[in-house]
Backbone as a ProteinNet text record, in pm:
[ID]
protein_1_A
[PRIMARY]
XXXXXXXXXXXXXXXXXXXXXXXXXXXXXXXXXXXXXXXXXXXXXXXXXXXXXXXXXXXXXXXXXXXXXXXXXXXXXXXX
[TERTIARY]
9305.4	9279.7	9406.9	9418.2	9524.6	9468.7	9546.7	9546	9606.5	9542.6	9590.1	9553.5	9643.6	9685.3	9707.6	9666.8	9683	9740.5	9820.9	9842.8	9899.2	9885	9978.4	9975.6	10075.7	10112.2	9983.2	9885.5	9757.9	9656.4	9636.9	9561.6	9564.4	9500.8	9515.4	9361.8	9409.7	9319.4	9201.1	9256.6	9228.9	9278.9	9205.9	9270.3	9169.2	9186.8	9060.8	9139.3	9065.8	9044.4	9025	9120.7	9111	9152	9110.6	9143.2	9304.2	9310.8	9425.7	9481.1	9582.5	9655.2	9734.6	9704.4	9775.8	9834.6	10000.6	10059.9	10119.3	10207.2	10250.7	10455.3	10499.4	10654	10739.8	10830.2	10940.5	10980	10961.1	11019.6	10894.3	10786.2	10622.8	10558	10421.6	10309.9	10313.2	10305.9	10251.5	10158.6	10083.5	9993.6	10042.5	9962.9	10035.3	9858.1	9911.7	9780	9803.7	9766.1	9760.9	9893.8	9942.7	10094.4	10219.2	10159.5	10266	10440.5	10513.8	10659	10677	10805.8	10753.1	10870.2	10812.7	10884.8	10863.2	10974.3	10994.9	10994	10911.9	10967.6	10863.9	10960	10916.8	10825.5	10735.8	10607.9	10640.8	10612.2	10607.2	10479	10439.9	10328.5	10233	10070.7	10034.1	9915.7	9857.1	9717.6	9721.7	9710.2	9701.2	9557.9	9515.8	9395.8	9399.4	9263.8	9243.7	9077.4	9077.7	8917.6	8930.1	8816.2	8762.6	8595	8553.5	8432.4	8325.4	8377	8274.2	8370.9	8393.6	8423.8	8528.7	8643.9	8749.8	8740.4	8854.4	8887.6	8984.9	8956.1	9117	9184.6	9281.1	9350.2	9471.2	9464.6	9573.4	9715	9810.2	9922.2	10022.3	10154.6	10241	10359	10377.2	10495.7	10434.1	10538.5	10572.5	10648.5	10608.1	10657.2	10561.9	10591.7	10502.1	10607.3	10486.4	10593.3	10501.4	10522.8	10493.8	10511.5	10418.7	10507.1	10369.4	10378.5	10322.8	10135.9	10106	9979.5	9954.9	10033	9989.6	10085.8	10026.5	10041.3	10012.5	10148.6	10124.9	10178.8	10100.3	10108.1	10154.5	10279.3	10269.5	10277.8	10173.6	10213.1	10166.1	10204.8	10186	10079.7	9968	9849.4	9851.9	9776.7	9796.6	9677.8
10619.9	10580.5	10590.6	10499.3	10507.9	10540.3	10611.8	10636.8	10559.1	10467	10378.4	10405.6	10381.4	10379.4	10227.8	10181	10038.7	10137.3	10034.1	10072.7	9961.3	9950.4	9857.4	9917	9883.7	9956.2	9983.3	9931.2	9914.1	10083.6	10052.9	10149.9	10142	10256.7	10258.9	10148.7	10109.2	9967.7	10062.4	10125.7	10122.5	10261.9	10354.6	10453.5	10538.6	10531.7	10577.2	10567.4	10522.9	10533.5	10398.1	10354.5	10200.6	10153.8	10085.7	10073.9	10000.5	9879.1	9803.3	9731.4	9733.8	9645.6	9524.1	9380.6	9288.7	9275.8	9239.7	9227.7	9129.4	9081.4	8956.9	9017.4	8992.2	9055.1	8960.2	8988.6	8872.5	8788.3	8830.8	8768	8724.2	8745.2	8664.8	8802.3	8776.3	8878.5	8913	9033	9168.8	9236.4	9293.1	9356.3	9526.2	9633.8	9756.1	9805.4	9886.8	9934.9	10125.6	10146.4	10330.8	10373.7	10476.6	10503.3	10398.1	10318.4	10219.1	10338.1	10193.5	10248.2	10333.9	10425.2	10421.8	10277.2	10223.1	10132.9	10130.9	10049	10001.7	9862.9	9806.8	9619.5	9620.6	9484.5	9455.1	9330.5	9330.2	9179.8	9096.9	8945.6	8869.4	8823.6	8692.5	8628.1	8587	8653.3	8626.4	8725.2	8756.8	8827.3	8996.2	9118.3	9197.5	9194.2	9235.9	9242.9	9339.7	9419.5	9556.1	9572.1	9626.7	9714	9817.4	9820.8	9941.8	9963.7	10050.8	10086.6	9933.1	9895.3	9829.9	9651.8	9662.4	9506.1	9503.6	9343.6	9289.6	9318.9	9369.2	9316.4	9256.3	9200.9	9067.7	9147.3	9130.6	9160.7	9030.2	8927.8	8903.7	8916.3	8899.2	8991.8	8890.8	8919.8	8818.9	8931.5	9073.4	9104.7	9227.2	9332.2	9449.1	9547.4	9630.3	9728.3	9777.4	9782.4	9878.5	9981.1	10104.6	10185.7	10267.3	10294.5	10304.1	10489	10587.9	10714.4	10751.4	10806.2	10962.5	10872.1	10732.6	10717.1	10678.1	10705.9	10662.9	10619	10471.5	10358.8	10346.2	10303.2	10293.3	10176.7	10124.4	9992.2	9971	9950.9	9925.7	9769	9710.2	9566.4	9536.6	9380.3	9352.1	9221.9	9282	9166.4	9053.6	8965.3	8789.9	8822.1
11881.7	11744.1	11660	11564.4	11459	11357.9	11280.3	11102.2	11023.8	10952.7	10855.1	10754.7	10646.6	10518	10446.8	10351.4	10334.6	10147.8	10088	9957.2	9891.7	9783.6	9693.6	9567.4	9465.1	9332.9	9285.4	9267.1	9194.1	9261.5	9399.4	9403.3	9596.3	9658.5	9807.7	9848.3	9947.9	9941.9	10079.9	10156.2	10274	10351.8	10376	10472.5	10542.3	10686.4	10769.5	10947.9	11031.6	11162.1	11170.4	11301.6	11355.2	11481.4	11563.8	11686.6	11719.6	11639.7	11539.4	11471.6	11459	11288.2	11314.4	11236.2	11296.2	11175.4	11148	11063.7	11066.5	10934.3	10950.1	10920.1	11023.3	11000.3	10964.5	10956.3	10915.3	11056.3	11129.1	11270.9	11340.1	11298.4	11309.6	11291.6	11334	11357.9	11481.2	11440.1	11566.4	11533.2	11677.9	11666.9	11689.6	11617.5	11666.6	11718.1	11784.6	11882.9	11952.3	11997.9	11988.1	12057.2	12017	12089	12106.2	11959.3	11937.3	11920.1	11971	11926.6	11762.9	11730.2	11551.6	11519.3	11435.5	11343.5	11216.4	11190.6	11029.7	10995.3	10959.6	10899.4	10774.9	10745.8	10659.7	10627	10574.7	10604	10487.5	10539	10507.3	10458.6	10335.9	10287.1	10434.5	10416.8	10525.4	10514.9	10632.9	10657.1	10713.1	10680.4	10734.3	10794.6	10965.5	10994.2	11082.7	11045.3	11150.5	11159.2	11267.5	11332.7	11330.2	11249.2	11203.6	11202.5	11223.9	11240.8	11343.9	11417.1	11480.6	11499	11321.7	11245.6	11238.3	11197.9	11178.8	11008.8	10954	10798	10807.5	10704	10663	10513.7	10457.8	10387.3	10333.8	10238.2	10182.3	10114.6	10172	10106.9	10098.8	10001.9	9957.2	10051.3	10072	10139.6	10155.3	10194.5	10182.5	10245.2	10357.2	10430.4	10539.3	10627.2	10726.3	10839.2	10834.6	10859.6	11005	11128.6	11266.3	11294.8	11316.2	11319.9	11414.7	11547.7	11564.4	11558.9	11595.8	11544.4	11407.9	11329	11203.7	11137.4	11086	11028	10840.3	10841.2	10664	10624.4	10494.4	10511.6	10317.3	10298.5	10161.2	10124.3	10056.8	10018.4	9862.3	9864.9	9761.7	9764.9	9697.7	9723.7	9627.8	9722.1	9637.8	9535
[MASK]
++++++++++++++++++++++++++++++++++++++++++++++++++++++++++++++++++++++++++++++++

């Protein structure tokens, strides 16, 4: 399981338990999944999507940051 964190200036959108996170990076989309590498990039206009509890969520976003550590995933953007 991963720990995600979703946030943008406004307020935390999202933070719980998830199987995983598809992001949209500058060099395309990747998926991160359990005992991912740690990384750093930065996202591009596009879809954050993750499973969680059973279901797919979608998330709209114009950019931000995502950051890879130890299982847990943090996600700062900026929503459309």
């Amino acid at each position: 399981m991963l720990k995600l964190k979703i946030i943008s200036p406004e307020r935390v959108i999202f933070k719980g338990d998830v199987e995983s996170v598809k992001v949209p990076g500058t060099l395309g989309n990747f998926e991160i999944l359990n005992n991912h590498a740690p990384i750093i990039s930065s996202l591009v206009d596009g879809k954050v999507e993750y499973a969680a509890n059973g279901g797919s969520h979608t998330i709209d976003i114009e950019g931000g940051f995502v950051e890879v550590k130890k299982n847990e995933v943090n996600l700062c953007v900026e929503l459309k």
